[in-house]
Every structure is written in structure tokens, then in C-alpha cells.
C-alpha positions as CSV (number, residue, x, y, z in Angstrom):
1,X,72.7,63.7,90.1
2,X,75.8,63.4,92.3
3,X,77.1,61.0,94.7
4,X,80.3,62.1,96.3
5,X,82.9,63.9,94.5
6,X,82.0,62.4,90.7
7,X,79.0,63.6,89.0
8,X,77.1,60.8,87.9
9,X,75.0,60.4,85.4
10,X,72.4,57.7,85.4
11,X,70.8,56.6,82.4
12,X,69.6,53.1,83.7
13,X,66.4,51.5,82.6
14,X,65.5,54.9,80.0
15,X,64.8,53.9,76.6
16,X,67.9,54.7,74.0
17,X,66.6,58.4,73.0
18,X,65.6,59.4,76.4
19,X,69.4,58.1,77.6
20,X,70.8,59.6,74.6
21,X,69.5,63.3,75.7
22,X,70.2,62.6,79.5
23,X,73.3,61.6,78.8
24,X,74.6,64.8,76.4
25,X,72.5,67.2,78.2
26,X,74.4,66.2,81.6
27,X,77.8,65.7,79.9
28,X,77.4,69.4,78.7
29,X,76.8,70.6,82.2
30,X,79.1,68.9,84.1
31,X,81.6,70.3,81.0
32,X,80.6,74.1,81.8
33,X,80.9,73.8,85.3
34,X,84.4,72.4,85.2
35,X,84.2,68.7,86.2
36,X,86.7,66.7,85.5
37,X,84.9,63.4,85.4
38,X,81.8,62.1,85.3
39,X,80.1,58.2,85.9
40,X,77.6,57.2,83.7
41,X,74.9,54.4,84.7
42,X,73.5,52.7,82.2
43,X,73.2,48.9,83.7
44,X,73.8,45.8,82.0
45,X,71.7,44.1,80.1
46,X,72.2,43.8,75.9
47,X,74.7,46.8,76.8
48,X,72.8,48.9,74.3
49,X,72.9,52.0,76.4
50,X,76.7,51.4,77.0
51,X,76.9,51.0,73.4
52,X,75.1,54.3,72.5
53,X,78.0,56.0,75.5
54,X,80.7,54.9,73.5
55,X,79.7,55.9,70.2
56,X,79.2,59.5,71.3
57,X,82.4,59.8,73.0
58,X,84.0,58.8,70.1
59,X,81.9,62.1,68.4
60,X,83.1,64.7,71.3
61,X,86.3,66.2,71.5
62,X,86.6,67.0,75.3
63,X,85.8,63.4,76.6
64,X,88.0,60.7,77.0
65,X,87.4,57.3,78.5
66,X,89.0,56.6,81.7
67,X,90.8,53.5,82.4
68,X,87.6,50.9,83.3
69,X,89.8,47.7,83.7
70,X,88.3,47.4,87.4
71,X,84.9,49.2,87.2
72,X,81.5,48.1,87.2
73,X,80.3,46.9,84.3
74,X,77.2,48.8,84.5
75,X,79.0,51.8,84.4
76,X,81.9,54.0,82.9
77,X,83.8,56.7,83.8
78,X,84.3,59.7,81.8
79,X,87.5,62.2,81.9
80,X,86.2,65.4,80.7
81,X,89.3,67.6,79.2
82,X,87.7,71.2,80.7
83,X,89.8,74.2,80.1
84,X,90.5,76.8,82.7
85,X,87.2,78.3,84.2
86,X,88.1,82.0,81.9
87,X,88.0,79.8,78.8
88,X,84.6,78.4,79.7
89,X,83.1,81.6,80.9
90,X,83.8,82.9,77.3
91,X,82.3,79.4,75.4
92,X,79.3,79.9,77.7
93,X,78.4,83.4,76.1
């Protein structure tokens, strides 16, 4: 789903396998189309779905957390290190 110029990824109220395979499925295309950031809803609650986030950026190379000093703290924003669009076509194949 987007919302303005941010591709955002909403993962609210899914249960933790469900988010888990929203979330990298979404994060892969928004990768191959060249985005350069992404916002991921997952709410707040226990923060378990923020919690699952986290641990899988820390697993993939081309993601980086942005700076979330001022953010919602249902959410979190996602810098996505995407090589030039030649580079991708080539990764896609």
C-alpha cells in the first residue's frame, strides 16, 4: 500500500507469521522497484510485531533504520540502500 511519496507497509493487527511474510514480501518489492524508504505499521501494543521488524533488519543487508527519534511509535521508517536501476534489472533475472 502507499500513501504519498513512502511506500508503506502495514502489518497492524496480523498475527506474527502473517506480518512476518507481509513485511519481507513488501520489503523485497519496494527493494526491486527502487524505493528508497519504506514505513512499516505494525501498532503498539506488547510491540511484538515491532520486535519481529527489528530482528529482520538486523538479517538484511540493504536496510537500515532511519533515524525514528520523532516518529510514531506505531511505526518505523526504513532506508532501503537500492543500487542503480541496471544493477537491479540484472538481480531481478
Amino acid at each position: 500500500m502507499k500513501w504519498g511519496l513512502v511506500r508503506t507497509i502495514y502489518i497492524r493487527k496480523l498475527h506474527y507469521e502473517e506480518a512476518k511474510q507481509k513485511f519481507l514480501t513488501e520489503l523485497d518489492s519496494a527493494f526491486f522497484s527502487g524505493e528508497p524508504e519504506v514505513e512499516v505499521i505494525h501498532g503498539v501494543g506488547t510491540y511484538t510485531l515491532r520486535n519481529m521488524v527489528l530482528e529482520q533488519v538486523k538479517k538484511i543487508s540493504y536496510v537500515e533504520l532511519t533515524n525514528n527519534w520523532n516518529q510514531n511509535p506505531g511505526s518505523l521508517k526504513l532506508t532501503l540502500l537500492v543500487p542503480e536501476m541496471s544493477l537491479l534489472k540484472k538481480y531481478k533475472e
